[in-house]
C-alpha positions in Angstrom: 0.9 16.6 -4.4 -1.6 13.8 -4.1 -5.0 14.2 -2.0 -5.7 11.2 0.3 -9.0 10.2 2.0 -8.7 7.6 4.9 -11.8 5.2 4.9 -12.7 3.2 8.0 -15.1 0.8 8.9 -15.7 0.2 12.9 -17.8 -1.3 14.8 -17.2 -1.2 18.9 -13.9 -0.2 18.6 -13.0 1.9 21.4 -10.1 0.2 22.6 -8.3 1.0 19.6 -9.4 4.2 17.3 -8.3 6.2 19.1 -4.6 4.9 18.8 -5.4 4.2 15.2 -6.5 7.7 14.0 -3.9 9.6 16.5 -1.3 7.5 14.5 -2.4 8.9 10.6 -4.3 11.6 10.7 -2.2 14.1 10.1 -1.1 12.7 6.6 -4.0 12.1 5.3 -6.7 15.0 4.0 -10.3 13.7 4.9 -11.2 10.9 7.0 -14.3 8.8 6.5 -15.8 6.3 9.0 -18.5 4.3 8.4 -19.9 2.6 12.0 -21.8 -0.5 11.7 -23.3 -0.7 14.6 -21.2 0.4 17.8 -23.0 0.8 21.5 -19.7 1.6 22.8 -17.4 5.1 22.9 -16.6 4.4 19.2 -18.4 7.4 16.9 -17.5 9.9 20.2 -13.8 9.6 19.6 -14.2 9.4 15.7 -15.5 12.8 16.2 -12.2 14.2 17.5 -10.7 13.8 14.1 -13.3 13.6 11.7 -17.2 14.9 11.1 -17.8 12.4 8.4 -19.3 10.0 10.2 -21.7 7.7 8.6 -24.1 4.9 10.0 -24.6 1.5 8.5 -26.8 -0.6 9.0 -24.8 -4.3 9.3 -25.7 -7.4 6.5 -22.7 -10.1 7.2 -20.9 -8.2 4.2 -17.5 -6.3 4.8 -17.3 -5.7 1.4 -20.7 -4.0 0.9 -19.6 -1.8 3.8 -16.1 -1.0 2.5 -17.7 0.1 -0.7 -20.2 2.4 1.2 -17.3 4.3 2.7 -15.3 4.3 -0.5 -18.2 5.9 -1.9 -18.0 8.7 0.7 -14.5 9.8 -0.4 -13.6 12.9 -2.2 -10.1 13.2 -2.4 -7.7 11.8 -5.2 -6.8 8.5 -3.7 -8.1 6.2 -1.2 -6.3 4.5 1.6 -8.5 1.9 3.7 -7.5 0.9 7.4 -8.9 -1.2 10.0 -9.3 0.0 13.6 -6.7 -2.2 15.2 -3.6 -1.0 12.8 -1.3 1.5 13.0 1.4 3.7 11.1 4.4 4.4 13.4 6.4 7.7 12.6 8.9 6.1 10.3 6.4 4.7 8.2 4.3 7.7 8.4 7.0 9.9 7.0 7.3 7.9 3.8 3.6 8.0 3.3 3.9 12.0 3.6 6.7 12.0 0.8 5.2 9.5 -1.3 2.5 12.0 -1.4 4.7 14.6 -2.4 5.7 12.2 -5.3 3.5 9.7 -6.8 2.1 10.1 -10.2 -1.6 10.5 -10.9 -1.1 7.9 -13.5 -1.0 5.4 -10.9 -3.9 3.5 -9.9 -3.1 1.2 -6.7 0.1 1.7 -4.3 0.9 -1.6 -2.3 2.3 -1.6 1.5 3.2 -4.5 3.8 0.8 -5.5 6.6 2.7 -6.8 9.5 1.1 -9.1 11.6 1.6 -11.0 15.0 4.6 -9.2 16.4 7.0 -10.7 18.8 8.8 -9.5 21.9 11.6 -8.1 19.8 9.3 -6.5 17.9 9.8 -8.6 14.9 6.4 -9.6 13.0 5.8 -13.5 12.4 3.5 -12.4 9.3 4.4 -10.1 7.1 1.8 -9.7 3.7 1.6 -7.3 0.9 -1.9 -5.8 0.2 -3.1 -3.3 -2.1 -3.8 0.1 0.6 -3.8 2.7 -2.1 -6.0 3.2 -5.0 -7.4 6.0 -7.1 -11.0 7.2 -6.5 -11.3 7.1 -10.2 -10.9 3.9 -11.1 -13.4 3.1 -8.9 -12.6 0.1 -7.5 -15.0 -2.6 -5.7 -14.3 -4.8 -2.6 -15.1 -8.4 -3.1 -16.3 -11.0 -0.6 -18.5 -11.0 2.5 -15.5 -11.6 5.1 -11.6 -11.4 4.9 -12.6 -9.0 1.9 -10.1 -7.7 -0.7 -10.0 -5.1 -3.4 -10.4 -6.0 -7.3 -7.7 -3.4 -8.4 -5.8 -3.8 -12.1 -3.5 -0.9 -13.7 -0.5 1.0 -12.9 1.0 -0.2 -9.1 3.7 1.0 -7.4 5.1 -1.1 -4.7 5.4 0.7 -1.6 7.9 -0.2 1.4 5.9 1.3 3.8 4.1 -0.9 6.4 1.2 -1.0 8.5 1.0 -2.9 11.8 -2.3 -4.8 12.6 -2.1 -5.2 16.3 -5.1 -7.2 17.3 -6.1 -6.1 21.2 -9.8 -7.8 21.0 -10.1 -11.5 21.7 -11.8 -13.3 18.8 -15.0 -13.4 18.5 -17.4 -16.0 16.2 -18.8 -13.0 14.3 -17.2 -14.3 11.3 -17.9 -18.2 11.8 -21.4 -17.3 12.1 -21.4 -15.2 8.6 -19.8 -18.4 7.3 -21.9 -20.8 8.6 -24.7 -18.6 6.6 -23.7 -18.4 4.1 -22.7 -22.3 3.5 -26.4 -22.7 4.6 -27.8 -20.8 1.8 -25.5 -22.4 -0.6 -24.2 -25.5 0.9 -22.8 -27.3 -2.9 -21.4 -23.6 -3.7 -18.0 -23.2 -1.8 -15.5 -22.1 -3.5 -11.5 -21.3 -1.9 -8.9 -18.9 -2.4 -5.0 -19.4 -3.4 -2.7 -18.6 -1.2 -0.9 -16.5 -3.6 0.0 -13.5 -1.2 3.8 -12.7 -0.1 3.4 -14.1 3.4 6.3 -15.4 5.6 6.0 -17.4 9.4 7.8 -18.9 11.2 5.0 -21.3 12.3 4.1 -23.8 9.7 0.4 -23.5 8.7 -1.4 -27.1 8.1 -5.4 -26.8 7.2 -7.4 -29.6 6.7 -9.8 -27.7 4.1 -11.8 -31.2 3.9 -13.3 -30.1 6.8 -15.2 -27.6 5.1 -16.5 -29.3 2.4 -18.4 -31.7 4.5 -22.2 -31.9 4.2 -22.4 -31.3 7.5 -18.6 -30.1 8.9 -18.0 -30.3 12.5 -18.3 -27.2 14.6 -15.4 -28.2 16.3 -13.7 -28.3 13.1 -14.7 -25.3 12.2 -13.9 -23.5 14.4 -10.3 -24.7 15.0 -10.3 -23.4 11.2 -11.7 -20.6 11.9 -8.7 -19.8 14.2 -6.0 -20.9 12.1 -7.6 -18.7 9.5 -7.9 -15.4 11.3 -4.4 -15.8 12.9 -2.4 -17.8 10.0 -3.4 -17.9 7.0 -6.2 -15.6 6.5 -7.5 -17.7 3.4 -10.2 -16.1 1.9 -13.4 -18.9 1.5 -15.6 -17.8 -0.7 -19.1 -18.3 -1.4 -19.8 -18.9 -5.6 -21.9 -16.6 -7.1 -23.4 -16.0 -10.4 -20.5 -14.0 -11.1 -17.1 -16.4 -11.6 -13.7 -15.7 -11.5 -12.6 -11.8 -11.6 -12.3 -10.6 -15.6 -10.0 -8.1 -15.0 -6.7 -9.6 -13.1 -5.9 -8.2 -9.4 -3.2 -5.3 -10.0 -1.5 -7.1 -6.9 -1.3 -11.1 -6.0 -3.2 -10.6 -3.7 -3.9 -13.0 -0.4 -8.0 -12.5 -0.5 -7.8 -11.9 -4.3 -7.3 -15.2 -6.5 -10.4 -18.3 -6.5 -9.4 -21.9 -7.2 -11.4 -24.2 -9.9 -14.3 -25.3 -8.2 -14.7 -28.7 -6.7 
């Protein structure tokens, strides 16, 4: 059987962890939080399941934080949550026996992420994402916000899936990281592909002009901004010295793919 370290990164979360960590932590072996920053309740109810409690000190980069708690794990393979999803029993079981089962010759196991659930409990988003992956290989995160994981190698594809159940309003934490980061390099913008498995019933319609705009309207933005956190969730990436991914994702992954640049 497989050993499984649970990696978390939280900041002000207390309306959620709890619920989060009741829901998996008895099938995983370790858990690892790294807290950016709470003032609220957040590390006080992360101590009911865990000791491994690390501080971080917060630079507008999910990824640089993912890896930090990545880095904390010990146990055969790695399996990254955020504060406001949960596993529900069902789906729980069949991570228990795919831990009875899975190989050690594979390097990333994909689940569905379900997303804006409905009154008969039916999600209107429903996403595959890479959750699983060997400490090993030692795979990074990529991206500053709506961050994904640059896996290749052996994948199974999982059935399980993890509800993300959003209870905090949204805030414009990540608008402002944007709106940074196109400041420090305003000709540098690169975008994603929309390349994940994703089905809504609501039709998505972007005007990704507004973004490349010398100066985009905040109003415009914003209203992006929205439609990305709720919708689409397309990645928009900032160009770096470093190009497109080498190595191809193990999973077509939503966060995972760039475009040419303009």
């Amino acid at each position: 059987m497989i050993t499984l370290s649970l990696c978390m990164i939280i900041k002000d979360e207390e309306l959620v962890l709890d619920r989060c960590l009741k829901s998996i932590y008895d099938a995983v072996d370790e858990i690892i939080i790294v807290d950016t920053g709470s003032t609220d309740n957040s590390k006080n109810i992360c101590k009911n399941y865990t000791e491994n409690i690390y501080d971080y000190i917060w630079n507008d980069d999910f990824s640089a934080a993912r890896n930090f708690s990545f880095e904390k794990a010990t146990k055969d393979y790695i399996l990254w949550l955020d504060a406001d999803e949960i596993i529900d029993e069902e789906n729980k079981e069949k991570l228990l026996n795919l831990k009875q089962v899975l190989s050690l010759d594979i390097d990333v196991v994909t689940m569905h992420t379900c997303m804006n659930i409905d009154e008969c409990n039916n999600p209107q988003i429903t996403m595959v994402r890479n959750r699983i992956v060997k400490r090993e290989d030692n795979f990074k995160w990529i991206g500053f916000v709506h961050e994904y994981i640059e896996a290749s190698g052996n994948v199974y594809d999982s059935d399980i899936c993890i509800i993300h159940d959003k209870v905090k309003p949204v805030s414009d934490r990540n608008l402002k990281i944007y709106k940074k980061k196109v400041e420090e390099n305003k000709e540098q913008i690169m975008f994603s592909k929309f390349l994940a498995t994703i089905k809504t019933d609501v039709p998505v319609q972007l005007d990704m002009d507004a973004l490349k705009k010398e100066e985009p309207d905040e109003e415009e933005l914003r209203r992006l901004f929205e439609m990305l956190e709720f919708r689409t969730l397309i990645d928009r990436v900032i160009k770096t010295e470093k190009k497109a991914p080498s190595s191809p994702t193990a999973q077509p992954d939503l966060f995972g793919l760039f475009a040419q640049e303009d």
